[in-house]
MARNU-351196 format. One line per field, with one value per residue (C-alpha): residue in one letter; y, x, z; residue number from 1. Coordinates in steps of 0.1 Angstrom, whole numbers, m for minus. Layout:
<sites>
residu: a/...
v: Y/...
u: X/...
w: Z/...
num: NUM/...
</sites>
This chain:
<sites>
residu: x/x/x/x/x/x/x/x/x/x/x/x/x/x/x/x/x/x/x/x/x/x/x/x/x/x/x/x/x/x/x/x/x/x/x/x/x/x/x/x/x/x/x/x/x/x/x/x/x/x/x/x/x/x/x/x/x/x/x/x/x/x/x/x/x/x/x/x/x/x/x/x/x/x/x/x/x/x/x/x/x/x/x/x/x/x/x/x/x/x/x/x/x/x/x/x/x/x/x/x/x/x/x/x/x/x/x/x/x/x/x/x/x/x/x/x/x/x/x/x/x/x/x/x/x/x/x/x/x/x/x/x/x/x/x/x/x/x/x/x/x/x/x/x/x/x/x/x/x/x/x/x/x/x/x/x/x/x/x/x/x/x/x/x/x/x/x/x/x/x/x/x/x/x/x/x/x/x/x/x/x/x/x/x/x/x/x/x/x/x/x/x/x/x/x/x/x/x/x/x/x/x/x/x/x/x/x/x/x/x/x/x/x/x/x/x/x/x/x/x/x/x/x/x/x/x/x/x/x/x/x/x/x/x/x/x/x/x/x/x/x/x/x/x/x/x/x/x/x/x/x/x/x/x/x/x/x/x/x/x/x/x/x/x/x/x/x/x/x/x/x/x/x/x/x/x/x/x/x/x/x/x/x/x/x/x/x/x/x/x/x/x/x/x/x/x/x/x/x/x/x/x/x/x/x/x/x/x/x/x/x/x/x/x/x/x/x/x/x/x/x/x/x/x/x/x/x/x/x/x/x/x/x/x/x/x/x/x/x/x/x/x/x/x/x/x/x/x/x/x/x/x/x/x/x/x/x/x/x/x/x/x/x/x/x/x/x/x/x/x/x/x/x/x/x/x/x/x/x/x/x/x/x/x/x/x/x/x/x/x/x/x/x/x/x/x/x/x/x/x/x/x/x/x/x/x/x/x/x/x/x/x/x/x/x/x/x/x/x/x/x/x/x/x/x/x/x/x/x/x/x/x/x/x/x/x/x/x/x/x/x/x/x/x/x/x/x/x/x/x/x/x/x/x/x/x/x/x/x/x/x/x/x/x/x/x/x/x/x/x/x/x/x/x/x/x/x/x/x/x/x/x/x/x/x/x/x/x/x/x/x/x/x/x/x/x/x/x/x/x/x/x/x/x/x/x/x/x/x/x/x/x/x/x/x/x/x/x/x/x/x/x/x/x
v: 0/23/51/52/44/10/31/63/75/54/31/m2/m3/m39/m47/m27/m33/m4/24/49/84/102/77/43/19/m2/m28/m20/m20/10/1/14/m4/m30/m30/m32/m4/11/36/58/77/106/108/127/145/156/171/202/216/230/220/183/188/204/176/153/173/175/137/137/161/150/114/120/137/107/75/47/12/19/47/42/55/79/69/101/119/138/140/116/133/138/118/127/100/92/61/45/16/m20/m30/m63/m67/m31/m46/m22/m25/m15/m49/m66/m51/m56/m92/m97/m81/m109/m133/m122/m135/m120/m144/m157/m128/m106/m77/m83/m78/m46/m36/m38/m26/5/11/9/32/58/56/65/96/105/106/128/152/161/167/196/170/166/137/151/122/91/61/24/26/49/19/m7/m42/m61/m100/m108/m82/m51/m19/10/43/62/87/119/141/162/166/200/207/235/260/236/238/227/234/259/259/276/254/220/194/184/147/119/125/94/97/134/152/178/206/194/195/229/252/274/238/252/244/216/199/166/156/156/128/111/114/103/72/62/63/41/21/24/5/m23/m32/m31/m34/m5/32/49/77/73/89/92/115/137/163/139/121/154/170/132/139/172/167/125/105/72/36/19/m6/m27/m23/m34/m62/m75/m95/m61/m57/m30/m16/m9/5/28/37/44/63/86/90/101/130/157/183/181/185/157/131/117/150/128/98/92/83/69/41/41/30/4/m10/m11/m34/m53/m58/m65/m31/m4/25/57/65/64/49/78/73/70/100/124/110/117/151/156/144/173/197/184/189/213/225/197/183/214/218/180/187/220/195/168/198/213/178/163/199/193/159/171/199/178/158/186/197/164/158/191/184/151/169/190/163/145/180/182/148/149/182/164/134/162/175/146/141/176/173/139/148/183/156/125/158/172/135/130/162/158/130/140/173/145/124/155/167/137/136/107/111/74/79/117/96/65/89/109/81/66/95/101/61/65/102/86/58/70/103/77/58/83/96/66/58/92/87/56/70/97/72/56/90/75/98/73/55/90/93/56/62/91/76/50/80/97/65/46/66/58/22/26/40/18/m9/8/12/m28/m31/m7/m29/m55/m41/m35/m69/m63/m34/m39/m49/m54/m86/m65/m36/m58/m75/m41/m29/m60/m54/m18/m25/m56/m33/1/m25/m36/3/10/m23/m9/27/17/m5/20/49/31/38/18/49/52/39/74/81/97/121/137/144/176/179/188/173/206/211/183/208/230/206/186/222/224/188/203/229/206/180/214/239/270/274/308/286/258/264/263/225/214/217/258/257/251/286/301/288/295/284/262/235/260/271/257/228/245/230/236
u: 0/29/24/m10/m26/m50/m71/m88/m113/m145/m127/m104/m84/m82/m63/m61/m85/m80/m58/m58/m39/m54/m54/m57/m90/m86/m118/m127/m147/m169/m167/m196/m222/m202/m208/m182/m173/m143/m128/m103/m74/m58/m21/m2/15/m21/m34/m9/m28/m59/m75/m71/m88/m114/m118/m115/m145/m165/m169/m179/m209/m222/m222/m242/m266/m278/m294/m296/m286/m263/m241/m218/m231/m211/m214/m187/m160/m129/m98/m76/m43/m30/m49/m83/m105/m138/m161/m184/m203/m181/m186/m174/m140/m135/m133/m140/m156/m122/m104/m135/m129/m88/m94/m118/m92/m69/m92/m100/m136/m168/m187/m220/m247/m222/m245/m271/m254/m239/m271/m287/m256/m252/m291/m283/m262/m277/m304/m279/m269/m306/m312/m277/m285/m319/m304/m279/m249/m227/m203/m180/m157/m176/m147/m149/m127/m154/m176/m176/m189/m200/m202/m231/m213/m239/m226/m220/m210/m182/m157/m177/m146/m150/m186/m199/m227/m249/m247/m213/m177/m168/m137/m124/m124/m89/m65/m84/m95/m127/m123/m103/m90/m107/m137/m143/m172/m159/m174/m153/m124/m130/m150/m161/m187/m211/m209/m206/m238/m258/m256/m216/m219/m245/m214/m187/m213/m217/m177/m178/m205/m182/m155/m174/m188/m156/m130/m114/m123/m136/m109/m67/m38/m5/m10/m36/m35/m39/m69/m85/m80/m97/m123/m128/m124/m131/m161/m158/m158/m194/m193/m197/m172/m147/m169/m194/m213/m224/m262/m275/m300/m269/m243/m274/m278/m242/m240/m262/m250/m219/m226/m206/m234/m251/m285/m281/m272/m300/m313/m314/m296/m331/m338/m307/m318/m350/m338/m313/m345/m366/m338/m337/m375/m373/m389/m383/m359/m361/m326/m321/m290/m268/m271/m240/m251/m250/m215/m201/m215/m199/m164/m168/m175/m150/m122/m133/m102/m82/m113/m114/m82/m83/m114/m97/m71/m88/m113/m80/m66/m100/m118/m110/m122/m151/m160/m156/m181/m203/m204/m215/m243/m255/m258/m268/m297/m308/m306/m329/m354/m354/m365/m389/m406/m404/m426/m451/m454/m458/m487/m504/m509/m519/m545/m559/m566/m583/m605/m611/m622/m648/m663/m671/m685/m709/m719/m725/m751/m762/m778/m791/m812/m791/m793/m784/m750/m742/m744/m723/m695/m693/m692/m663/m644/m642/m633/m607/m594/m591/m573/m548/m538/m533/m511/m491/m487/m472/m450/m434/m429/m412/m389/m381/m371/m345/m330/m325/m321/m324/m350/m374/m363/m374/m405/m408/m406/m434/m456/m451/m458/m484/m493/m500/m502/m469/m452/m459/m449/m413/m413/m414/m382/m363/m373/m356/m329/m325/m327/m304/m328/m352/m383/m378/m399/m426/m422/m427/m457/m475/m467/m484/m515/m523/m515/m544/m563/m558/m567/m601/m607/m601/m620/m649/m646/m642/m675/m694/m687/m707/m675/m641/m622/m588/m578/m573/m536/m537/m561/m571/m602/m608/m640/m650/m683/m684/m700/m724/m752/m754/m758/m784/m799/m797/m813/m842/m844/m849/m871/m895/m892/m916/m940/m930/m900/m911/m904/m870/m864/m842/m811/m814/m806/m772/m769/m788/m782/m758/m734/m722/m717/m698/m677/m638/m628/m618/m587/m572
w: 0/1/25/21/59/65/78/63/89/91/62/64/34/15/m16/m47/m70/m95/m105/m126/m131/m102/m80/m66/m58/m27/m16/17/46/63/100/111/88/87/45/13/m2/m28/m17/m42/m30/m48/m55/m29/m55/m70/m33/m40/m74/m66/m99/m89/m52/m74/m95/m66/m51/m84/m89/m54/m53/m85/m80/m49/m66/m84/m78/m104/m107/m137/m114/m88/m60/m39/1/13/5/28/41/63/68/42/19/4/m8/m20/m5/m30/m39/m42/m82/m88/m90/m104/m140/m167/m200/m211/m193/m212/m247/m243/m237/m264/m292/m277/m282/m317/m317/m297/m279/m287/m281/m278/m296/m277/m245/m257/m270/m233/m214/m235/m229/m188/m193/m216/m189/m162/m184/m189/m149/m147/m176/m158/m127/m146/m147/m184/m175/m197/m198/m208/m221/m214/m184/m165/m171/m141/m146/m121/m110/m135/m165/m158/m163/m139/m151/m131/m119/m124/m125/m155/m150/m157/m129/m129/m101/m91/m97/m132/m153/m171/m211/m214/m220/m206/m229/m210/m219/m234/m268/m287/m269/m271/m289/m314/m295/m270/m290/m306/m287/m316/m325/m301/m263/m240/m235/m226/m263/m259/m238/m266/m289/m262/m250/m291/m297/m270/m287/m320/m302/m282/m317/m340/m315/m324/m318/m352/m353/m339/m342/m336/m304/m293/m319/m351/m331/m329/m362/m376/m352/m365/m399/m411/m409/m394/m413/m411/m385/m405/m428/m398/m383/m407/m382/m367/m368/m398/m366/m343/m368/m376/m338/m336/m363/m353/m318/m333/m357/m357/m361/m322/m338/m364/m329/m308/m289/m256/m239/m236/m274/m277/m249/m267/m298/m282/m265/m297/m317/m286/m288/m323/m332/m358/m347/m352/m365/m404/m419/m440/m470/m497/m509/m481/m470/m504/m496/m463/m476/m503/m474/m453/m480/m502/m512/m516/m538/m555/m570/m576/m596/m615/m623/m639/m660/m673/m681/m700/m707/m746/m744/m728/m754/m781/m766/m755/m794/m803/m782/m787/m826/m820/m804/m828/m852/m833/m829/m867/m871/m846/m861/m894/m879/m867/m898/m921/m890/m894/m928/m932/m900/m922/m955/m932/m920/m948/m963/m935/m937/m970/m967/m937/m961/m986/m964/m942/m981/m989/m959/m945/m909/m900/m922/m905/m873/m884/m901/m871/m845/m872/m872/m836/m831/m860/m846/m810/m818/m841/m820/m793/m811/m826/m789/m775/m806/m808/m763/m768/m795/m771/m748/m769/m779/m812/m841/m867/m852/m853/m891/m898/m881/m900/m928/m925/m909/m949/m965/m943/m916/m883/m893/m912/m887/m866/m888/m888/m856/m850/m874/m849/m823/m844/m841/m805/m790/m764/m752/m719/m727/m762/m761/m743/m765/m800/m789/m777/m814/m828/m807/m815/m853/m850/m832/m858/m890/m877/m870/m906/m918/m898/m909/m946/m943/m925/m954/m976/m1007/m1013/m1003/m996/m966/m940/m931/m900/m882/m845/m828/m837/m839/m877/m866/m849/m882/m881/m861/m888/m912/m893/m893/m930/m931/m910/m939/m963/m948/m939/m962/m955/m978/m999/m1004/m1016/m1051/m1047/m1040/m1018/m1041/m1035/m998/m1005/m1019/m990/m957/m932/m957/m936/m962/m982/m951/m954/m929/m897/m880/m845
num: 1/2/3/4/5/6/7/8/9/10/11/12/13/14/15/16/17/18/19/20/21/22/23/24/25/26/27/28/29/30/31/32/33/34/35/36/37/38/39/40/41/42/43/44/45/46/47/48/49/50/51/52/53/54/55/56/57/58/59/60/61/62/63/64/65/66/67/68/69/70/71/72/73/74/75/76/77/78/79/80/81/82/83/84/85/86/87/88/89/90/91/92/93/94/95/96/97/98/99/100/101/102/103/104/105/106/107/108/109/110/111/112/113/114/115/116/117/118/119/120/121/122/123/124/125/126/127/128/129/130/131/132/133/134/135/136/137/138/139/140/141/142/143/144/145/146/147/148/149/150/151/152/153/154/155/156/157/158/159/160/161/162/163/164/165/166/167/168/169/170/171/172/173/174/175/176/177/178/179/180/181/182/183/184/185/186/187/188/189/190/191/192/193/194/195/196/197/198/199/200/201/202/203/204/205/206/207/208/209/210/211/212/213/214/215/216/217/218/219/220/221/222/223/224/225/226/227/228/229/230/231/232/233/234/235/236/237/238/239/240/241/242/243/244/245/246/247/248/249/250/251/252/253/254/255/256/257/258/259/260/261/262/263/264/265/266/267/268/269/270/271/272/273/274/275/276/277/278/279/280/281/282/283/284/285/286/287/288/289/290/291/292/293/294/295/296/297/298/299/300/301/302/303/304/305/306/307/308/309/310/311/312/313/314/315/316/317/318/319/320/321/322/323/324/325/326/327/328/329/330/331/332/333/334/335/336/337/338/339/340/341/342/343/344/345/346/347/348/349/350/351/352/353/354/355/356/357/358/359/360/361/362/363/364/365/366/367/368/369/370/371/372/373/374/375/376/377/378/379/380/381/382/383/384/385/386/387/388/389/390/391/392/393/394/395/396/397/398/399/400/401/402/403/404/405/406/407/408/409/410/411/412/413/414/415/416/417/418/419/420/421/422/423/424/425/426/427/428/429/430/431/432/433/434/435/436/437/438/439/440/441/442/443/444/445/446/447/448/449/450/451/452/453/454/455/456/457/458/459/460/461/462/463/464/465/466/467/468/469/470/471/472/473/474/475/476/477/478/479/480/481/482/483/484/485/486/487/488/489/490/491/492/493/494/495/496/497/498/499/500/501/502/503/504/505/506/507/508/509/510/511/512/513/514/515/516/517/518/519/520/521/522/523/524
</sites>
């Protein structure tokens, strides 16, 4: 024991069961309850700087502010001579989650259920932060050492030395990393990230996470200042990526404990344990993984010069390359405009002569008194109008699709020689030709329907028009049969002439009408 008495007041002293860099842990007795207890002694050499008493004093108050089973509880605190110590509840052995994780890297293998037992220890514990954070106490130094495991492997959070305590002593920012460097938030490590609060002990309790998962904490260094600046500045592997046996639910949870950004992390230890509880229960959490995307992002951010004259580098290198190919693609565009206006063309006009055809022939039946054959005519040209604008609509959508300029000129082509049907006849070859493409197959039989289904319109329009005429190219549903009420009208005329008219006959009315049978086709 050194010089260090067996006897500190109302405390026998046992063997050593701890030490650390303030001080040592001894098991021992209180006398007076006749109970176990550890007590921790500060180095002499520490009792002479102020700033250590007042750490030694810090740890003590705010420990015995708390009461949870995931704490250590604080029984007393005082002086003995000259030693100062603190009395607290016996854990265990005094073996650490860091004793734990050193033997587990030497055995190279977790055990079986090993996630699920970190998955409810580190919920203990971020329920032990909860009931600390609500009571005005930041930890400030949360690490796998400052986790105690008892007999049975539960975990109890300790040494409260750093913690920052409302209305209470805490330390001063100049100067004083608040915190071990590979466990430390990065508002921690550079004050201007915002200040010290609850949720930099989210981020220092996920690092810890981080570690008890992989193995290995997610940023190291060669000394202090390099683990810092990666702190600052890197994004951690995935999980994952280090131990693939890691569950996607709890790289996810600690992942987002560990944002940089304090308002990207779990607002509360609270949600934290709430989401460890929910993968535990086999329930969705409310975490969302990052997404390749937005890491990309963040590496840009985090190096944007670097990146930047990376980036200048490779445009200077490839710019011609890429102006070349600029030039082309913009002429390969407007080739394919130009063909694409052709195709409309070759439609409008071959849409004005099918118009012009039916209208005719309604003037031709509406003067004959055929009201049956205005009817059938109009009901055929509205079938016929339909069903070849709708065809011609998805033909020219899937040619956009392809981007093909060759394509739209062969479909042109069969649009100026056979219409809709044609076109769509030449659209079938180009499907020919693309066998390779997705949903080819799918593509060619769809073509093969609409053309059964666009010949039995035309067999049924050329039946219904009572002539062998030419079979119609292409047309829309514009409504010529807007004319149709006028010349019903006219029909009326004829069928009733008034009587100081009657002399006239019927074959005078189309002189003096509305002259709506004289009117030109209107178009759209």
């Amino acid at each position: 024991m050194g010089s260090t008495p067996d006897r500190l007041g109302d405390f026998q002293l046992g063997e050593e069961i701890g030490r650390g860099g303030f001080g040592i842990v001894y098991r021992a007795r209180q006398v007076s309850l006749d109970r176990p207890v550890a007590v921790k002694v500060l180095f002499r050499h520490l009792t002479h700087t102020d700033d250590q008493l007042s750490r030694f004093e810090r740890e003590a108050r705010a420990a015995a502010r708390l009461d949870h089973p995931s704490i250590v509880s604080v029984y007393a605190w005082g002086q003995a001579g000259d030693d100062f110590f603190i009395a607290q509840r016996l854990v265990g052995r005094g073996r650490t989650l860091a004793d734990e994780l050193n033997e587990l890297r030497a055995s190279g293998t977790p055990p079986k259920g090993h996630f699920r037992t970190v998955a409810e220890r580190f919920e203990s514990v971020a329920g032990a932060l909860q009931q600390a954070h609500e009571r005005g106490i930041v930890h400030r130094d949360v690490k796998p050492s400052n986790i105690l495991l008892d007999e049975e492997g539960r975990p109890c959070l300790s040494d409260f030395g750093l913690a920052k305590v409302e209305d209470g002593l805490e330390l001063s920012r100049t100067g004083d990393f608040a915190g071990s460097p590979f466990y430390m938030s990065p508002e921690q490590a550079d004050s201007r990230r915002g200040p010290i609060d609850h949720r930099s002990d989210v981020y220092s309790l996920g690092v810890t996470l981080y570690e008890t998962l992989t193995l290995t904490p997610p940023f190291q260094g060669n000394g202090a200042h390099e683990v810092i600046r990666r702190i600052l500045a890197e994004e951690p592997r995935r999980p994952g990526r280090i131990e693939s046996r890691v569950p996607t639910d709890l790289e996810t949870i600690c992942l987002h404990a560990i944002e940089k950004d304090p308002g990207r992390r779990y607002q509360t230890a609270r949600e934290l344990a709430e989401d460890l509880r929910a993968y535990l229960d086999g329930e969705p959490i409310a975490a969302v993984p990052i997404s390749s995307a937005r890491r990309a992002l963040r590496a840009v951010r985090r190096h944007y010069q670097p990146i930047s004259m990376g980036l200048l580098l490779v445009v200077i290198v490839v710019g011609g390359l890429w102006a070349g190919d600029a030039l082309m693609k913009s002429q390969e565009h407007m080739s394919q405009q130009t063909a694409q206006a052709e195709a409309q063309s070759k439609y409008n006009a071959e849409r004005d002569r099918i118009n012009e055809d039916f209208l005719r022939k309604i003037q031709d039946a509406a003067q004959h008194q055929d009201l049956q054959t205005v009817q059938a005519l109009a009901a055929e040209q509205q079938e016929l109008t339909h069903k070849l604008k709708e065809n011609y609509d998805w033909m020219t959508g899937q040619l956009e699709g392809f981007g093909d300029r060759d394509a739209l000129a062969k479909v042109s082509g069969g649009l100026a020689t056979g219409g809709v049907v044609g076109g769509l006849e030449s659209f079938g070859q180009v499907l020919l030709g693309k066998k390779a493409a997705a949903g080819g197959d799918a593509l060619k039989t769809e073509v093969e329907r609409r053309l059964g289904e666009l010949t039995e319109v035309f067999r049924r329009s050329g039946a219904g028009s009572g002539a062998d005429q030419p079979q119609p190219v292409l047309a829309e549903t514009i409504i010529n049969a807007s004319k149709i009420p006028l010349l019903l009208l006219q029909m009326r005329l004829y069928s009733n002439p008034p009587a100081s008219s009657a002399a006239a006959g019927p074959g005078s009315g189309t002189a003096t009408g509305d002259g709506a049978a004289d009117d030109p086709p209107t178009h759209p």
